[in-house]
C-alpha positions, 0 to 999 in steps of 0.5 A, a space after each residue: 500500500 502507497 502512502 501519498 504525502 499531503 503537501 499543504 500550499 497554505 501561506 501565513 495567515 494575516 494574524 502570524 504576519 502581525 506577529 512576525 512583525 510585531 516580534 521584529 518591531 519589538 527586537 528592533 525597538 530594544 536594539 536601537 537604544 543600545 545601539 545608540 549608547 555603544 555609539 555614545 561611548 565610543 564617541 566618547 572615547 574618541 573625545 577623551 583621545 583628543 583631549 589626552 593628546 592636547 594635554 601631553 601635547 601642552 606638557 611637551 610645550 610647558 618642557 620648552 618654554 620654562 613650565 608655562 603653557 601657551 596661553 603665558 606666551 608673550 602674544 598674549 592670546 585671548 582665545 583657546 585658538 590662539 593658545 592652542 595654535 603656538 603649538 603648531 607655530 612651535 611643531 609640538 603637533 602637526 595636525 589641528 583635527 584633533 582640536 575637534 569632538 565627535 558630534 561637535 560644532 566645531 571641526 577643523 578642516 586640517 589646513 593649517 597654512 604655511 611655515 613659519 607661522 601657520 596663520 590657517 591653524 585653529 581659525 575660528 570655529 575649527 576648535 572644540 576645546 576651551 583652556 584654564 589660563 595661568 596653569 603651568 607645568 608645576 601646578 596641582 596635577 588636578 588642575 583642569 587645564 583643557 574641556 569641551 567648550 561651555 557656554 561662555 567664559 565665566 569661572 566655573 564654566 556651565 554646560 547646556 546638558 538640555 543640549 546632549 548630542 546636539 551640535 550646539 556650543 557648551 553642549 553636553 554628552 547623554 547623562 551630563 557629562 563633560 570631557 576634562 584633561 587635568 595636569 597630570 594629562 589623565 582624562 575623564 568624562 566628568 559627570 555635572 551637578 545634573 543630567 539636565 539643564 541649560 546651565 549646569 556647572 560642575 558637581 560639588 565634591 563635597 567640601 562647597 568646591 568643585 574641580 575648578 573652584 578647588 583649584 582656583 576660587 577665581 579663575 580664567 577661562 579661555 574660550 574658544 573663537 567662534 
């Protein structure tokens, strides 16, 4: 006796498509938010890259100018720019791109002009970083020397952590958090006082300061030029 095997020719109903596609909506949904805070970090990451070579490339600066940073030069510069441009004019770096952010306003296009003075490098809006001026190679090694751009010039320096991820100046990263090079060339990316805010300043350590005012109770920030 033959078996004949029933072949069926019947396609999904309506009802397991919806469930297909809802099952792929939801798995889609979870992933983004992780995708999107892998992306963060290593934006984040790439940051704190740039500020390390800013600070390593100050302290190699401060050895061949008697401890002073850039910003003590006899020009006088008024501007994180011009400060951080004598460190090309004196070849202590070559490329003003890492002077950027991820996700910043403020990108350099990499042309830094001709030698001896290099007039093309960090013109204005080609820097993301601001500078603490007065800070010299023998200063506390906790001192804040350079941080991403805050909203203006004032001491301590505030953020617009309403801002995350936009490219706006004195933005912030997701969570409020700042980008910071100490003196000692260690980099962190520092939580503020909230994760939210237009002007939000630096978290209290718990004795009334902050990592600025506790270096200085009244400082000066150099800004950038826009």
């Amino acid at each position: 006796m033959k078996t004949k095997l029933r072949h069926s020719n019947k396609g999904f109903t309506l009802i397991e498509l919806l469930v297909v596609i809802t099952i792929i909506a939801i798995l889609a949904g979870a992933a983004v938010p992780t995708f999107n805070s892998v992306q963060e970090k290593a934006n984040q990451s790439a940051t704190i890259g740039n500020a390390k070579q800013i600070a390593t490339a100050l302290k190699i600066y401060a050895g061949d100018n008697n401890g002073s940073y850039p910003d003590s030069d006899p020009t006088m510069p008024t501007t994180a720019n011009a400060a951080f441009a004598l460190l090309i004019q004196q070849d202590v770096l070559q490329d003003e791109r890492i002077f950027t952010a991820k996700a910043s306003k403020y990108v350099p296009d990499g042309n830094i002009g001709m030698p001896p003075t290099y007039n093309e490098a960090l013109q204005a809006g080609e820097n993301h970083w601001a500078m603490t001026a007065g800070i010299t190679d023998s200063a506390s090694a906790q001192a804040p020397v350079v941080f991403e751009n805050a909203i203006g010039a004032d001491w301590p320096p505030t953020w617009n952590a309403d801002a995350a991820g936009k490219t706006l100046k004195g933005r912030t990263w997701r969570g409020g958090k700042i980008v910071v090079a100490f003196n000692d060339t260690s980099v962190t990316a520092m939580k503020l006082e909230a994760p939210k805010g237009p002007s939000v300043g630096p978290a209290d350590l718990g004795n009334g300061m902050n990592i600025f005012t506790q270096y200085q109770a009244s400082g000066v920030v150099l800004d950038i030029l826009e």
